[in-house]
C-alpha positions as CSV (number, residue, x, y, z in Angstrom):
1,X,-5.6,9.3,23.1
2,X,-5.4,5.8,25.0
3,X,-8.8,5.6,25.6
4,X,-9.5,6.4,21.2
5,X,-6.0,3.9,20.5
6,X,-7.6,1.1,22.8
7,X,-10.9,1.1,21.6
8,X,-9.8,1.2,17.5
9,X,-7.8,-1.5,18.4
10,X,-10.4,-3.4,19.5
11,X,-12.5,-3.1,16.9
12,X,-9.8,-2.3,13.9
13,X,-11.5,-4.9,11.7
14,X,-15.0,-5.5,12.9
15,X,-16.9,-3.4,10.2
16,X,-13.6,-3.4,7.9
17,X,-13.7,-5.3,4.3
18,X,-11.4,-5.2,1.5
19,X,-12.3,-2.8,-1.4
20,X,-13.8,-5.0,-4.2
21,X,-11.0,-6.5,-6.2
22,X,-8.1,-6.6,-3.3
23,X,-8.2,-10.1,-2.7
24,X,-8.3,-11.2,-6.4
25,X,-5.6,-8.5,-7.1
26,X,-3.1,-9.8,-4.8
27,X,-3.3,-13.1,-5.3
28,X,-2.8,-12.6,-9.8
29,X,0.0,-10.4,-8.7
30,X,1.5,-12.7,-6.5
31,X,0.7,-15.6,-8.8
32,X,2.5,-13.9,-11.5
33,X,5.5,-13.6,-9.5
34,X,5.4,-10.0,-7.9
35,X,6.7,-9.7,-4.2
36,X,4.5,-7.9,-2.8
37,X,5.0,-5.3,0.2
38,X,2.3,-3.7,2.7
39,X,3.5,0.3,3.5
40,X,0.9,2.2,5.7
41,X,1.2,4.9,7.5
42,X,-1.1,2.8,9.9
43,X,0.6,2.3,13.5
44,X,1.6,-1.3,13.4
45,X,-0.5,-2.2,16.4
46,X,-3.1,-1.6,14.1
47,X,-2.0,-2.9,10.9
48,X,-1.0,-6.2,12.0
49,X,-4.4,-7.2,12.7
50,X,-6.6,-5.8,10.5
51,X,-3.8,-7.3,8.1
52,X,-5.1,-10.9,10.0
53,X,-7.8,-10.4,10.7
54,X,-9.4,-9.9,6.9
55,X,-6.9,-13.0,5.9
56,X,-5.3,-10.5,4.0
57,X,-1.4,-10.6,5.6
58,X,0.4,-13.7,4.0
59,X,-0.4,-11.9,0.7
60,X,2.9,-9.6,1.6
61,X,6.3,-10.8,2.4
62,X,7.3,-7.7,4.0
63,X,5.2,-5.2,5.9
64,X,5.8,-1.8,7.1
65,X,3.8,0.4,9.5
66,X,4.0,3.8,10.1
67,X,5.8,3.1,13.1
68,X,8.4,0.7,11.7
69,X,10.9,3.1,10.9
70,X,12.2,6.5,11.4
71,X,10.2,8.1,8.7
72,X,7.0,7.4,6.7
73,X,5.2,8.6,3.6
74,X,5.7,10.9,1.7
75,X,9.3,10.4,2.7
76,X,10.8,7.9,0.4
77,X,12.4,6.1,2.9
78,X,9.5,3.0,3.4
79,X,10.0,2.0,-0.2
80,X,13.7,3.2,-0.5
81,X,13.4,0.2,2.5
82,X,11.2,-2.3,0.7
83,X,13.7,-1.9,-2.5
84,X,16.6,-2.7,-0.2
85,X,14.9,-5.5,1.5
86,X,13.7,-7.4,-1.8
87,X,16.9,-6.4,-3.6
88,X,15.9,-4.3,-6.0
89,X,16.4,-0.4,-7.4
90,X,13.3,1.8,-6.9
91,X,12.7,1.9,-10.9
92,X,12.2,-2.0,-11.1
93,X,9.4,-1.3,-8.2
94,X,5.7,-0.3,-8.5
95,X,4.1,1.7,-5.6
96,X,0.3,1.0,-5.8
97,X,-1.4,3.6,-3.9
98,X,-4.6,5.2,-2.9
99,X,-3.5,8.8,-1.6
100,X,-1.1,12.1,-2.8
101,X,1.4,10.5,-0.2
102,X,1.7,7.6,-2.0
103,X,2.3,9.7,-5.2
104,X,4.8,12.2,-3.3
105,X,6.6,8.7,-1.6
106,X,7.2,7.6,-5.2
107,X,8.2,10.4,-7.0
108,X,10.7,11.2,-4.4
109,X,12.0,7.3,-4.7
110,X,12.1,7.4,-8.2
111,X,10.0,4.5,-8.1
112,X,6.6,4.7,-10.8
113,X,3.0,4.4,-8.9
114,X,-0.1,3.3,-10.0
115,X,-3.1,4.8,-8.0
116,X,-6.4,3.1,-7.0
117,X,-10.0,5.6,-7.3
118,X,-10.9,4.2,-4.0
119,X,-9.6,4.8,-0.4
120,X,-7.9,7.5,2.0
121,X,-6.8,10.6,-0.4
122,X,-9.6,12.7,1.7
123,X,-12.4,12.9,-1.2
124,X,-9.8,14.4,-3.5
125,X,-9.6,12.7,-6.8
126,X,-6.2,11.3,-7.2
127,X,-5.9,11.7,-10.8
128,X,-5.3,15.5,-9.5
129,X,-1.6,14.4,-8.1
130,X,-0.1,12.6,-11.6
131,X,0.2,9.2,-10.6
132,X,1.9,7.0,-13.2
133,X,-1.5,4.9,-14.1
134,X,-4.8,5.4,-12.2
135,X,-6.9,2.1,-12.0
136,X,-10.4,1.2,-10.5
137,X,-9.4,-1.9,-9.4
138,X,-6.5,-3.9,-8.0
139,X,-7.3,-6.5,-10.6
140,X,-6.3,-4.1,-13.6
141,X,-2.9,-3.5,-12.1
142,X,-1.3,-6.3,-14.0
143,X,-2.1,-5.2,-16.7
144,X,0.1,-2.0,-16.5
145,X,3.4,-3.8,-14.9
146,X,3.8,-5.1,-18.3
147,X,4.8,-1.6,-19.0
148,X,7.2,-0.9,-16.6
C-alpha cells in the first residue's frame, strides 16, 4: 500500500481537471456570499494537493479529509463539523454532492443536498438515492439555494 500511496501522490493531479462548471460554480457561489467547505473522503495527503494543484483550494474556507477526523461519510459527523465551524445549524447548510454517501451524510445531519450527475457514485445514477435537487452542473446550484 506504500508503494500505490506514494506513487498516487505523486501524480494525484497530473491527468486530473475539474468537471465542466466547478470553477465557475464556486466562484458565483462564493460571489454570492456562500462559505464554502471541501468534505472528501479523500486522505488529506491527497486532497491538499490536488486541491492546489488545480488552483481550486482558496475557493473553501474550511477543508476536511477523510482523515481529519474520527469519522467520515456517511457519518454526519464532517458536516455536523463544518456547521459548527461556520456557525451554523445543519438546516441553513447545503451538502452538494456526487455519491449515495453524500446523500446518507446529509440525511443523517438533517442538512438538504443537492447532487451533481457526474463523479464517484460507482456508475450508479444518483437520482436512485433521493437527493434534495439533482443538477448537471455546479453552475445551476444557485439556483436552488434560493429555495432553501
Amino acid at each position: 500500500m506504500a508503494i500505490f500511496q506514494k506513487h498516487y501522490a505523486a501524480g494525484v493531479s497530473e491527468l486530473s481537471r475539474p468537471f465542466p462548471g466547478v470553477v465557475e460554480g464556486l466562484r458565483r457561489l462564493a460571489a454570492a456570499g456562500f462559505h464554502l467547505a471541501c468534505i472528501t473522503n479523500k486522505a488529506e495527503a491527497f486532497t491538499l494537493p490536488l486541491l492546489r494543484n488545480l488552483g481550486l483550494h482558496d475557493a473553501f474556507k474550511l477543508v476536511l479529509s477523510g482523515d481529519s477526523l474520527p469519522k467520515q461519510k456517511p457519518d454526519p459527523l464532517p458536516l455536523l463539523h463544518a456547521c459548527r465551524h461556520f456557525g451554523i445549524t445543519p438546516d441553513h447548510g447545503v451538502l452538494v454532492g456526487d455519491s449515495s454517501n453524500d446523500v446518507q451524510a446529509a440525511r443523517a445531519a438533517g442538512m438538504p443536498v443537492i447532487c451533481v450527475t457526474y463523479g464517484y457514485n460507482h456508475g450508479h445514477d444518483i437520482r436512485d438515492s433521493h437527493p434534495d435537487a439533482v443538477v448537471d452542473s455546479l453552475i445551476e446550484v444557485p439556483q436552488y439555494l434560493k429555495l432553501y
